[in-house]
N, C-alpha and C positions, 0 to 999 in steps of 0.2 A: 172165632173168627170166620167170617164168609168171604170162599174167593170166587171172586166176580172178575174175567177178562182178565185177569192177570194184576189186577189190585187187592190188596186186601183190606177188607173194612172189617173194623170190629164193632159190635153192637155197644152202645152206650148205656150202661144202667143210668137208673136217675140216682136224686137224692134223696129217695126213701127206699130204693132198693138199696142203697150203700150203706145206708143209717142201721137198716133192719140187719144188715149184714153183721154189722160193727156189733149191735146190740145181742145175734144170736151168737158170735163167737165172745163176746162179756161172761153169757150165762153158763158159760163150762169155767168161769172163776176169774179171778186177778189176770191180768195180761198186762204187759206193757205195748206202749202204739208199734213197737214192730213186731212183737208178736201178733198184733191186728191186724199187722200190716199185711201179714205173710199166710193170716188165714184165710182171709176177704180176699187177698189180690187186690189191695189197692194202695198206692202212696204212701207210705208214710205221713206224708204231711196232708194230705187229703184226708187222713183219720185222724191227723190232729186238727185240722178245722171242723172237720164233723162230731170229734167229741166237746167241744166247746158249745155247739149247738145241741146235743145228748145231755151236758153236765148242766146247760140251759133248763134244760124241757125235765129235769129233777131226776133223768131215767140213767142215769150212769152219775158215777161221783170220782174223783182221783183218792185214792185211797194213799197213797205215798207219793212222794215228789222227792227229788233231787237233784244236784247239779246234773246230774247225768243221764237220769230215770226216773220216769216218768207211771205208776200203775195205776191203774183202773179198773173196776170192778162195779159191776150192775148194781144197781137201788132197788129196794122194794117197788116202785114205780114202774122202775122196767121190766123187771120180772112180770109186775102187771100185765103192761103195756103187751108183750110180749104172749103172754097167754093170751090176749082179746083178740089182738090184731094181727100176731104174724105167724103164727103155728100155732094148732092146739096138740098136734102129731110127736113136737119136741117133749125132750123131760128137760125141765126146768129145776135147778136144785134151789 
């Protein structure tokens, strides 16, 4: 957060800084979206819109579902994805 005159603005990521977020917290294993929620710092339900566009793009997959609970876990694709384009510095398992 930047305080500016007695407002405070916070910076806005985009949607590929949130995605990339969503995708490097994946690669440490199975999570459910509040466990995503609460590593990234973002929404709940803003990481369930953005893994429907992940589970899209082939790079995340829902590994179990339930009435209640919801897990996800990275695809070979993302793990890709992931070495090319957003760290080569991570260990990726």
């Amino acid at each position: 957060m930047v305080l500016i005159n007695k407002e405070v603005h916070t910076i806005k990521r985009t949607f590929i800084e949130i995605r990339n977020s969503i995708l490097l917290s994946l690669a440490s294993g199975q999570k459910t979206i509040n466990q995503i929620s609460g590593e990234t710092q973002v929404n709940w339900k803003t990481v369930e819109r953005h893994l429907v566009y992940l589970v899209g793009k082939g790079w995340a997959r829902e590994a179990f579902s339930s009435a209640y609970v919801r897990v996800f876990e990275l695809t070979a694709f993302g793990k890709d994805y992931l070495r090319k384009k957003v760290s080569k510095n991570i260990q990726i398992s």
